[in-house]
C-alpha positions in Angstrom: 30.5 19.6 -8.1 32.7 16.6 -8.7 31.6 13.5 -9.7 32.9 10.2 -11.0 30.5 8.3 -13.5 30.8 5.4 -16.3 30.6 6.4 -19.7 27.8 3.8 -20.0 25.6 5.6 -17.4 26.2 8.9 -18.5 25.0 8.1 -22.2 22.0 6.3 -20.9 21.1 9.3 -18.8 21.6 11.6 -21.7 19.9 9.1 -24.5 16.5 10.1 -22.2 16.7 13.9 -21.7 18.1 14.3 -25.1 14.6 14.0 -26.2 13.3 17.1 -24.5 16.4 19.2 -25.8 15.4 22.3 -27.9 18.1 22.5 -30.7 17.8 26.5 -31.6 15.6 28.0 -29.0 16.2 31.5 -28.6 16.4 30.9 -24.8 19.8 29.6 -24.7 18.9 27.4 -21.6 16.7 25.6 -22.6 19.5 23.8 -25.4 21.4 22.7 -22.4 20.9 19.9 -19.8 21.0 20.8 -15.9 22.7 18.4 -14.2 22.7 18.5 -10.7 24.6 16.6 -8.2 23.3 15.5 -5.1 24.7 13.2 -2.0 23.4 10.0 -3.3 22.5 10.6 -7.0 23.1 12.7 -10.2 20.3 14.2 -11.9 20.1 15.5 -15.5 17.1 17.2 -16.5 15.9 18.6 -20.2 13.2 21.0 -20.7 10.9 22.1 -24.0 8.5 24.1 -22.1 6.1 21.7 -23.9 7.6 18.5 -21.9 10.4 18.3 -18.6 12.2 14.7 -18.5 14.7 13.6 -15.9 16.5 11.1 -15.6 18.3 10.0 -11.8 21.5 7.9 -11.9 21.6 6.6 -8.1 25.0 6.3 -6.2 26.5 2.5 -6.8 30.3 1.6 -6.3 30.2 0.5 -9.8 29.0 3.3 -12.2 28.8 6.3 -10.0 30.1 7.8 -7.0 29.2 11.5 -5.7 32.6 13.6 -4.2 31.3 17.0 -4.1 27.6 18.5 -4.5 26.5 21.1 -7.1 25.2 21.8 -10.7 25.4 23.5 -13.5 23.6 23.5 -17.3 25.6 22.4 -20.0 25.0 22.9 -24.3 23.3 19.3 -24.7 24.8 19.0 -28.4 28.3 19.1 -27.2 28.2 17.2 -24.1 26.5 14.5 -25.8 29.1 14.3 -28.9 31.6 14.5 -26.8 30.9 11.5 -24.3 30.1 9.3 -26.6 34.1 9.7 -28.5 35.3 9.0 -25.3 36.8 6.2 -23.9 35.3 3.6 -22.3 35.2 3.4 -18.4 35.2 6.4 -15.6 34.8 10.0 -16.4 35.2 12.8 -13.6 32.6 15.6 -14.2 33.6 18.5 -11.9 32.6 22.5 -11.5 35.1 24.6 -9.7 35.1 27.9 -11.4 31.3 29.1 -11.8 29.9 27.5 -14.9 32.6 25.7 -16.1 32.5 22.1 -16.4 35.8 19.8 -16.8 35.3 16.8 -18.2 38.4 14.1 -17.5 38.7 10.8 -19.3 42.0 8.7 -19.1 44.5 11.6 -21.3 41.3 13.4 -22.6 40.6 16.9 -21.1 37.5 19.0 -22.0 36.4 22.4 -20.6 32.6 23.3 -21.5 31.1 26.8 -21.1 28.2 26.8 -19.3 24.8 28.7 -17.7 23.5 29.1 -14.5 21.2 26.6 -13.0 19.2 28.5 -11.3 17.4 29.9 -14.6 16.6 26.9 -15.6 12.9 26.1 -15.7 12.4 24.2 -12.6 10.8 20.4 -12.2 7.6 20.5 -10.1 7.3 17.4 -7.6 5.0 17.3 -6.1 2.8 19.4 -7.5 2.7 23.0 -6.7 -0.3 24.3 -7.7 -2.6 21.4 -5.8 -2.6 17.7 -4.9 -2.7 15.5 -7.9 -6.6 14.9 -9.3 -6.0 11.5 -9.4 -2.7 9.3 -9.1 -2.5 5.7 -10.2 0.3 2.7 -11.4 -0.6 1.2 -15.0 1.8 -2.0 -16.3 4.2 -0.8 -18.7 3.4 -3.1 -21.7 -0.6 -2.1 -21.4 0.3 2.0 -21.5 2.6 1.4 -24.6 0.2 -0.6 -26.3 -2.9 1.8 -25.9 -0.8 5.0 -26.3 0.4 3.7 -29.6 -3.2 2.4 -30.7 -4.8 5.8 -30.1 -2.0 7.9 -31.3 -2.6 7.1 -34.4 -5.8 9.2 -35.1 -4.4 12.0 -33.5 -4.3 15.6 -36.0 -0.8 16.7 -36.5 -2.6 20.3 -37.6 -2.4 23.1 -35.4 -5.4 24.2 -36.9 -7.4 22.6 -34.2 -4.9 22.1 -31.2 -7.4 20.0 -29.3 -7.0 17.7 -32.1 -3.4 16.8 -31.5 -3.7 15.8 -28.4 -5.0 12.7 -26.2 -7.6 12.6 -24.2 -7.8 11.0 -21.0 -10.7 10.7 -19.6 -11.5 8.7 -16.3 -14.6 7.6 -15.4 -15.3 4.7 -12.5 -11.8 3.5 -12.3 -11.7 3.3 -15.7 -9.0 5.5 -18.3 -10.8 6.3 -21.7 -8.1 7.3 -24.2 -9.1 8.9 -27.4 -8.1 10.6 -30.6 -9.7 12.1 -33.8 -8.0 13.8 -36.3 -11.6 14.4 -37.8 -11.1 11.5 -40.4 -10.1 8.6 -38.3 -11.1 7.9 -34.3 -9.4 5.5 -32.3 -9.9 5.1 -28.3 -9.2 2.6 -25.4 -10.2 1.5 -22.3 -8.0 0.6 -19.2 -9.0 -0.9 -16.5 -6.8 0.7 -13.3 -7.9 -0.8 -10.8 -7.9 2.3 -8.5 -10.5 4.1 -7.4 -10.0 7.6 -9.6 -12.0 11.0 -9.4 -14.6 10.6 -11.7 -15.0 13.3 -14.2 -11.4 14.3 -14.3 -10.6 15.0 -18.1 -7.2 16.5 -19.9 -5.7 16.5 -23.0 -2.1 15.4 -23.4 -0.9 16.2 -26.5 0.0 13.2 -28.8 3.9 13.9 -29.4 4.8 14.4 -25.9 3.1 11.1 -24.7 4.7 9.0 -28.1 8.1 9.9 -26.8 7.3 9.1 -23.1 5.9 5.5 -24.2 9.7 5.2 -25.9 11.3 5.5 -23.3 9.6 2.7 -21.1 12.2 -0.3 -20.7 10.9 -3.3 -18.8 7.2 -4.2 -19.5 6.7 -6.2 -16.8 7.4 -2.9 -14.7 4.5 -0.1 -13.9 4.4 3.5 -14.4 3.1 5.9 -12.0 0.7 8.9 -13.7 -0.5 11.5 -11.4 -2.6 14.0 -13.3 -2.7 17.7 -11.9 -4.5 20.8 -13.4 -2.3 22.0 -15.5 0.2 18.9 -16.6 0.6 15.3 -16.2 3.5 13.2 -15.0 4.9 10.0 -15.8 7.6 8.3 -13.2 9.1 4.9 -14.0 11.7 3.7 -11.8 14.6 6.4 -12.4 12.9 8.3 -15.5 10.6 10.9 -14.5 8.7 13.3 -17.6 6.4 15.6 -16.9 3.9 17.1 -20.2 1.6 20.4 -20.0 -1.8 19.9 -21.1 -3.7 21.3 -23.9 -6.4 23.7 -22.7 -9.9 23.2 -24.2 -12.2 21.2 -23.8 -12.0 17.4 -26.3 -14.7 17.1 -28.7 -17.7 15.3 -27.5 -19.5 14.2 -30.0 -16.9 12.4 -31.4 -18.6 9.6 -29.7 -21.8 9.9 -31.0 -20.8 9.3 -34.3 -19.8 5.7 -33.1 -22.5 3.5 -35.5 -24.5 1.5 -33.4 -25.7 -0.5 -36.2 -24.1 -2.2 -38.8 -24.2 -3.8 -42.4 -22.0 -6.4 -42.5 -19.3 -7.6 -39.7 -16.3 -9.5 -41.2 -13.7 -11.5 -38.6 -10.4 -11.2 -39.8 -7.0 -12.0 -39.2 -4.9 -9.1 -38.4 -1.5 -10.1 -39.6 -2.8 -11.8 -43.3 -5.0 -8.1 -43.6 -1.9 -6.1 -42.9 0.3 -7.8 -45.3 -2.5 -7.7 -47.7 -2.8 -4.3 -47.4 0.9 -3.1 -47.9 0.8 -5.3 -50.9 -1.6 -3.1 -52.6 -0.8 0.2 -50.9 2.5 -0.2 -53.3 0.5 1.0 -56.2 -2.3 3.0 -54.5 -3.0 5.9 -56.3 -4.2 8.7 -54.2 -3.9 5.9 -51.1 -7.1 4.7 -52.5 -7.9 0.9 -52.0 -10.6 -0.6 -52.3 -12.2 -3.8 -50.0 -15.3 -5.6 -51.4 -16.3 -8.7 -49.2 -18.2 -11.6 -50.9 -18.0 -15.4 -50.4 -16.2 -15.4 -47.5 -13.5 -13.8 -48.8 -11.7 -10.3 -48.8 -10.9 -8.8 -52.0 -8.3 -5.3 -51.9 -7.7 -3.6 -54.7 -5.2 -0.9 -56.0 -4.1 0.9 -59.0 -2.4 3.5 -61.0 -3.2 4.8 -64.5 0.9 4.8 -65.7 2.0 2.6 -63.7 -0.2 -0.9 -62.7 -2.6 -2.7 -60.0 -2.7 -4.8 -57.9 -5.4 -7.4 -56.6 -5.1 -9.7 -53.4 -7.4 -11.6 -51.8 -7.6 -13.0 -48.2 -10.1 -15.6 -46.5 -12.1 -14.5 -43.5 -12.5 -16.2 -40.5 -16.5 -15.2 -40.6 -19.1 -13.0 -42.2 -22.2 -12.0 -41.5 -25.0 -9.6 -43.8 -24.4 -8.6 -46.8 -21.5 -7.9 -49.2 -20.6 -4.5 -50.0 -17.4 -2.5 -51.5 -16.0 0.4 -49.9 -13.0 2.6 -50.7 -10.5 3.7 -47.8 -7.4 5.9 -47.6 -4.4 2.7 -47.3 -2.1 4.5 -45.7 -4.9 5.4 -42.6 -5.9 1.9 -42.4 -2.0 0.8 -42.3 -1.7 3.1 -39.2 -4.5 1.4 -37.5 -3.1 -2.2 -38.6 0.5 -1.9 -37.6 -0.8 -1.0 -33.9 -2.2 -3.6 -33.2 -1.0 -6.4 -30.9 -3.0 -9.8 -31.5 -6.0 -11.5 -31.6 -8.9 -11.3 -34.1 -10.4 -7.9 -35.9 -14.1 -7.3 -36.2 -14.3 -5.1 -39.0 -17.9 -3.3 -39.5 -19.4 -1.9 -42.5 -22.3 0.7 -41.6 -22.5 1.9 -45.4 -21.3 3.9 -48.3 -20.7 7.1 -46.6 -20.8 6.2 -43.0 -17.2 5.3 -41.2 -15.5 1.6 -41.2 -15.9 0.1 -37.8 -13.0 -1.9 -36.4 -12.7 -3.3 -33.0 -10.1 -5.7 -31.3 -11.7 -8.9 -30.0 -9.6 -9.1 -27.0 -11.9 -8.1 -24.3 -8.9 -7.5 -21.4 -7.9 -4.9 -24.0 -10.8 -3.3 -25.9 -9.8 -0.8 -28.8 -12.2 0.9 -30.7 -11.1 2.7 -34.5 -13.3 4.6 -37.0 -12.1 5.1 -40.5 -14.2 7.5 -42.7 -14.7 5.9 -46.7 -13.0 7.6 -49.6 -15.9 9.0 -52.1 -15.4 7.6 -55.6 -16.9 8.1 -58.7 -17.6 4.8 -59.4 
């Protein structure tokens, strides 16, 4: 292998596979990045078992050119450290003796040690084990947006692995995401536009699919997502991730404790709650705040025997029913807050003991969150 690349494209390659890097696995391969070149592009490819990314830099007169094919896996700790103290401008990358790699920038000369590429766990596209069960394009900006809204709920316990995962279900055309960590729910509906298997459901677990939203650039651009038996893959321009799934089956009747009645609704601002909110989430004792409506007006409240509380109060936009008082973990409902993009909140209150209802108003992007009440003593 021998290859001439910018130190710009070879950090931007490695700032993606990077993620997928195992520091201290006991498979030594698996904390190195295979990087494999071909006629017309140089590949570099990370893997955790758990999640594959790879990332293609394509063949352009200006940041790389290919001289002689081949591959090798590298330690990603030191080839990363390494390219980014070097100087700015070309770099040769070449392989003559077996599982060497000499790296050559300006008077700097580095030898790496490194593994055979064929032991490396290998990418699989297309699909090897069938034809995708469905395969669709969703705008960047609309996938980040739910991903991070329904993230939120998801359990980071392995108690219940089902929990800390995604679910994506499809059902005409449509992609229901959901997550419940048993406390809080949150789902979304997308609209594809493509004509899906119906009754095609996975679960994608919740970490993976955070760091594949990250590394979606331009949100104007759309992201393929073909979705096979056993993992699901996400191909954006030259950034390709592939995720297993979690096997089980995603807990129904998390839907059923949707309220399909309500109290009191309350219209609200989402920007003047949220800043409300961290306000008295400063002195929250337990993360316990508590929200009594009344007037037409939002009162939070916060405290902490040693140290203080805090009251704020914010106007809503409309109420309707009656007033009540509720207590809520803060830090939950800041969660839910901060993902949110614009537009008014309903926020419904089905009683004491049943969970706080709050729905986006934007009807080209419908999100759904349930947050269960705090019991108090008073």
């Amino acid at each position: 292998m021998l290859v001439n690349v910018t130190k710009e494209s070879l950090l931007h390659a490695l700032q993606h596979v990077l993620k997928a890097v195992v520091a201290n696995s006991p498979n030594p391969i698996l904390s190195g990045i295979h990087i494999q070149a071909y006629e017309k592009a140089l590949v570099f490819t990370a893997s955790n078992t758990s999640m594959t990314i790879q990332y293609r830099v394509p063949e352009d007169k200006d940041s790389m050119n290919v001289q002689r094919t081949g591959g090798i896996v590298v330690p990603a700790r030191y080839l990363s450290e390494i390219i980014r103290r070097l100087h700015a401008g070309w770099i040769a990358c070449e392989s003559e003796e077996p599982f060497i790699l000499s790296i050559t920038s300006g008077d700097s000369h580095v030898r790496l040690c490194g593994l055979d590429p064929a032991e490396f766990p290998p990418v699989h596209s297309p699909f090897t084990d069938a034809e995708p069960a469905c395969k669709f394009h969703i705008q960047n900006d609309v996938l980040r947006s739910a991903i991070r809204q329904v993230c939120v709920a998801a359990s980071t316990s392995d108690s219940r692995p089902v929990l800390t995962g995604v679910s994506f279900e499809f059902t005409g055309g449509n992609l229901s995401l959901m997550a419940t960590d048993g406390i809080r729910f949150a789902s979304r509906t997308l609209h594809t536009g493509y004509n899906i298997n119906n009754g095609t459901n996975v679960i994608v677990p919740a970490k993976n699919i955070n760091e594949i939203v990250k590394m979606l650039s331009d949100d104007k651009a759309a992201t393929e997502i073909a979705v096979s038996r056993h993992q699901i893959s996400f191909t954006a321009n030259e950034l390709h991730v592939q995720s297993v799934l979690i096997e089980g089956v995603f807990p129904s009747a998390v839907k059923n404790v949707i309220p399909q009645s309500c109290k009191s609704e309350l219209l609200i601002g989402p920007y003047g709650f949220l800043q409300a909110v961290e306000r008295v989430s400063v002195l929250a004792g337990g993360n316990i705040i508590r929200l009594t409506a009344a007037s037409g007006k939002l009162v939070l409240l916060s405290g902490t025997a040693d140290i203080g509380e805090v009251r704020d109060e914010i106007s809503l936009e409309a109420m309707e029913g009656d007033d009540f008082t509720i207590a809520l973990n803060g830090r939950f409902l800041l969660d839910i807050l901060r993902c949110l993009d614009s537009g008014s909140l309903r926020v419904r209150y089905t009683g004491k003991e049943s969970p706080v209802v709050i729905l986006t108003t934007d009807p080209l992007s419908p999100a759904l969150f349930l947050i269960t009440p705090v019991r108090t003593h008073d």
